[in-house]
C-alpha positions as a Markdown table, in Angstrom:
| # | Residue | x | y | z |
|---|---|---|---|---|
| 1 | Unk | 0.0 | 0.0 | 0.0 |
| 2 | Unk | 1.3 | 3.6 | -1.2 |
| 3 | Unk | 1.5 | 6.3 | 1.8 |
| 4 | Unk | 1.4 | 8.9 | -1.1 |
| 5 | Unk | -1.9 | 10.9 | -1.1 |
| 6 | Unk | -4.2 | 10.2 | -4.3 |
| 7 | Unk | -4.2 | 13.0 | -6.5 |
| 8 | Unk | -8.0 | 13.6 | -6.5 |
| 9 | Unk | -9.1 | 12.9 | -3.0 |
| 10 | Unk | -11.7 | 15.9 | -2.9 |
| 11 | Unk | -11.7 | 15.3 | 0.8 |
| 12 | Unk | -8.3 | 16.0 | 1.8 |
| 13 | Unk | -8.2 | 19.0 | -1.1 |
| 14 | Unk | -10.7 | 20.5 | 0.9 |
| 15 | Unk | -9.1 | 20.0 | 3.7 |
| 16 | Unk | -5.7 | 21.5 | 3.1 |
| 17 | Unk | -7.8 | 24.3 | 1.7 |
| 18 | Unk | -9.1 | 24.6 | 4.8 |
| 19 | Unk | -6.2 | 24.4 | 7.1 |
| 20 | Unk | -4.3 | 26.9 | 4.7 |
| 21 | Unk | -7.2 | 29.6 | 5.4 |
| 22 | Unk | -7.2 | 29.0 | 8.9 |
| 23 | Unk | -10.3 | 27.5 | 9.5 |
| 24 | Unk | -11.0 | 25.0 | 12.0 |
| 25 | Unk | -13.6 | 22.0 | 10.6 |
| 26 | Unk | -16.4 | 23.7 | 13.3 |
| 27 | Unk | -16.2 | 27.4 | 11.5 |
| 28 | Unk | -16.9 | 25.2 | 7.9 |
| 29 | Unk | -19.4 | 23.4 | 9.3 |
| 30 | Unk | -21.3 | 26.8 | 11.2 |
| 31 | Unk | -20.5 | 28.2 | 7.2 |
| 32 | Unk | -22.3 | 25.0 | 5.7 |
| 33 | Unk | -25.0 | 25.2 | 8.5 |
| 34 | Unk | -23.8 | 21.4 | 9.5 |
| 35 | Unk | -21.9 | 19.9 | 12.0 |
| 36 | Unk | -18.0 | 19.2 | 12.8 |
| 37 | Unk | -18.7 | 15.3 | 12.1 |
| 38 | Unk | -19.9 | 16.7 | 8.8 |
| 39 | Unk | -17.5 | 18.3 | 8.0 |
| 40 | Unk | -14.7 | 15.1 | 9.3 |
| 41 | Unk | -16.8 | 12.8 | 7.4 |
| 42 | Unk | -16.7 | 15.1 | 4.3 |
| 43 | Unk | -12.9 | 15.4 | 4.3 |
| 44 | Unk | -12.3 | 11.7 | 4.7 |
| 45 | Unk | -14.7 | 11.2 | 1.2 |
| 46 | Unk | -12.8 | 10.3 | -1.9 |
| 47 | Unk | -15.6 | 11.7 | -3.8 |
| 48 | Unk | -18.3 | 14.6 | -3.4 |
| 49 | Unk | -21.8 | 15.6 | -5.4 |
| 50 | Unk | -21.4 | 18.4 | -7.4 |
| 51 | Unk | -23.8 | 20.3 | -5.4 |
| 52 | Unk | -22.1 | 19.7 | -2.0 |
| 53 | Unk | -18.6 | 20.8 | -3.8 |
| 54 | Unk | -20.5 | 24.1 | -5.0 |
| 55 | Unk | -21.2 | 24.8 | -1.3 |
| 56 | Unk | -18.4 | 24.1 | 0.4 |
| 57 | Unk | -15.9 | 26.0 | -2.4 |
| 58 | Unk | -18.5 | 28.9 | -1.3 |
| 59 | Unk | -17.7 | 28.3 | 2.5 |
| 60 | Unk | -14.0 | 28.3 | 1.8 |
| 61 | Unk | -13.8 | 31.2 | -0.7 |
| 62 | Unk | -12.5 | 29.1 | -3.5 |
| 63 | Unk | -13.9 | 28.3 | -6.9 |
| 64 | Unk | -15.1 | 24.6 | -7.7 |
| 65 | Unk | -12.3 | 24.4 | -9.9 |
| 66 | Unk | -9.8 | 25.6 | -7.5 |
| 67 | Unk | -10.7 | 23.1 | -5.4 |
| 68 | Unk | -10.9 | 19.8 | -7.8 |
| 69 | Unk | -7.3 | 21.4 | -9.4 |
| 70 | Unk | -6.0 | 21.8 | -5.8 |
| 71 | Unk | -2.6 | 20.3 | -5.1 |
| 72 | Unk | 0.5 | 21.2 | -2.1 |
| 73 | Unk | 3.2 | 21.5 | -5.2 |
| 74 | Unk | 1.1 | 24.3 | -6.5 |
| 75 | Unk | 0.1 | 26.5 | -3.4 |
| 76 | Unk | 4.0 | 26.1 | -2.2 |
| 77 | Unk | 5.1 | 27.5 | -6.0 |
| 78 | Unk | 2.3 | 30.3 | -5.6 |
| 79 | Unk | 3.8 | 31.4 | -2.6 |
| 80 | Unk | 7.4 | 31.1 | -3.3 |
| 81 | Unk | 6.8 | 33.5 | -6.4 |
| 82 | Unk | 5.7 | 35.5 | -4.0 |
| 83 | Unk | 8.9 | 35.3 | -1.8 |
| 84 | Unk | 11.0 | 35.2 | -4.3 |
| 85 | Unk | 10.3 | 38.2 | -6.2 |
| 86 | Unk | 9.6 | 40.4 | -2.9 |
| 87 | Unk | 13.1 | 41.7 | -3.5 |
| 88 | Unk | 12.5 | 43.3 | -6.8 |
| 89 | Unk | 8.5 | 44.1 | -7.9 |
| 90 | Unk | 7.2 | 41.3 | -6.4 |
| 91 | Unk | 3.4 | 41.4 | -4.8 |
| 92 | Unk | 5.7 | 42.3 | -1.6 |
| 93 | Unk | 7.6 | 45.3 | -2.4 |
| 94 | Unk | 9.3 | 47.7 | -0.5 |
| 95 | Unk | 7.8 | 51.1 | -2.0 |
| 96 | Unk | 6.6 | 52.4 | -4.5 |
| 97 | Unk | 8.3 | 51.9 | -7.9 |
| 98 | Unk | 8.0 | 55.4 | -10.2 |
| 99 | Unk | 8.1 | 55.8 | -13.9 |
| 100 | Unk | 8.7 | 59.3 | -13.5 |
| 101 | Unk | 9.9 | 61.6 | -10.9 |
| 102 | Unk | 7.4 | 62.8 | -8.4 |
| 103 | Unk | 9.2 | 66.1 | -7.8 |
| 104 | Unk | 9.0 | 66.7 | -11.5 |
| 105 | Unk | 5.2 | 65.9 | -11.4 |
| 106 | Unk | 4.4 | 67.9 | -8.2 |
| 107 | Unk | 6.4 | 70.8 | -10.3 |
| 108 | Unk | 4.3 | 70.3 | -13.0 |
| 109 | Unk | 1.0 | 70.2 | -10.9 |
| 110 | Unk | 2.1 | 73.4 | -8.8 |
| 111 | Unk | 2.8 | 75.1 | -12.3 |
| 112 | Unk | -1.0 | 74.3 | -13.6 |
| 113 | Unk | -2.4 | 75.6 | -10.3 |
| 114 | Unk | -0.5 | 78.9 | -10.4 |
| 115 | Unk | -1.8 | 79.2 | -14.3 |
| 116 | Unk | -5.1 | 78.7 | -13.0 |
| 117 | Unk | -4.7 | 80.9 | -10.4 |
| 118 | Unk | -3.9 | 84.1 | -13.1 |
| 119 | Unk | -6.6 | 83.0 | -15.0 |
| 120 | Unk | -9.1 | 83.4 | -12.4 |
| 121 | Unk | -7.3 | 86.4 | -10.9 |
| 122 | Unk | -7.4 | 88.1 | -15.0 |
| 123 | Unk | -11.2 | 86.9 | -14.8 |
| 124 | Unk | -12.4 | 88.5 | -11.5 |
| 125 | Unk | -10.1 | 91.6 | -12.7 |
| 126 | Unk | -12.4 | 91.8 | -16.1 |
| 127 | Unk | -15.5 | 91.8 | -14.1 |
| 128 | Unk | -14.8 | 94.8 | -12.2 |
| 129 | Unk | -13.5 | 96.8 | -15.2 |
| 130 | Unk | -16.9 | 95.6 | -17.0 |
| 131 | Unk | -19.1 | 96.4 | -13.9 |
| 132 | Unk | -17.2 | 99.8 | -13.5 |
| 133 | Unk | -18.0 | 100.8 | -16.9 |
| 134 | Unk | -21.2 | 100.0 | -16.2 |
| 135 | Unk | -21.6 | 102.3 | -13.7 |
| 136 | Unk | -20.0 | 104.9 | -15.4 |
| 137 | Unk | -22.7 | 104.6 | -17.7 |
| 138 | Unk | -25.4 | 105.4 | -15.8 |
């Protein structure tokens, strides 16, 4: 007898699922609205209805295929790319990496304001000159 796992024992894919999102068998089983003997019973099945796998990839946050694709080699890669690039522009970065400079953009930015600024300053100056002549008018 092998003591390798089978490949597509839904069971103990759900259960590594499980134990990776830190989730005891009694928080699925409160999710599922069953209980924890459920939930053992469940992880120790080879095979599971469709239905049942729908609802418990729910519980666990996972898609169905996630779960029936499931396997330890993968998660570890996932979360050694992770690791791995955290030195660099990994998902983990230190900081924020610019394609420009921000002092050059903040110049730019303070620049438009003061622009902005004239404009309005050259618009409220027209108005009085406009209302003055109006009252010299009259």
């Amino acid at each position: 007898m092998s003591t390798l796992t089978k490949q597509n024992h839904i069971g103990r894919k759900i259960s590594r699922i499980r134990e990776l999102r830190d989730m005891k068998q009694e928080a699925l089983a409160q999710a599922l609205g069953t209980s924890q003997q459920t939930i053992s019973a469940l992880e120790n099945s080879e095979t599971i209805d469709d239905d049942r796998l729908a609802e418990v990839a729910k519980a666990l946050g996972v898609s169905v295929e996630a779960l029936k694709n499931f396997s330890d080699e993968a998660a570890i890669n996932y979360f050694n790319n992770f690791y791995d690039n955290s030195g660099s522009n990994g998902a983990f970065a230190n900081g924020s990496i610019f394609t420009f400079n921000p002092l050059d953009k903040l110049m730019e930015t303070i620049e438009e304001n003061k622009k902005l600024y004239e404009r309005l300053v050259q618009a409220e100056k027209d108005k009085v000159e406009f209302l003055e002549n109006i009252l010299k008018d009259k």
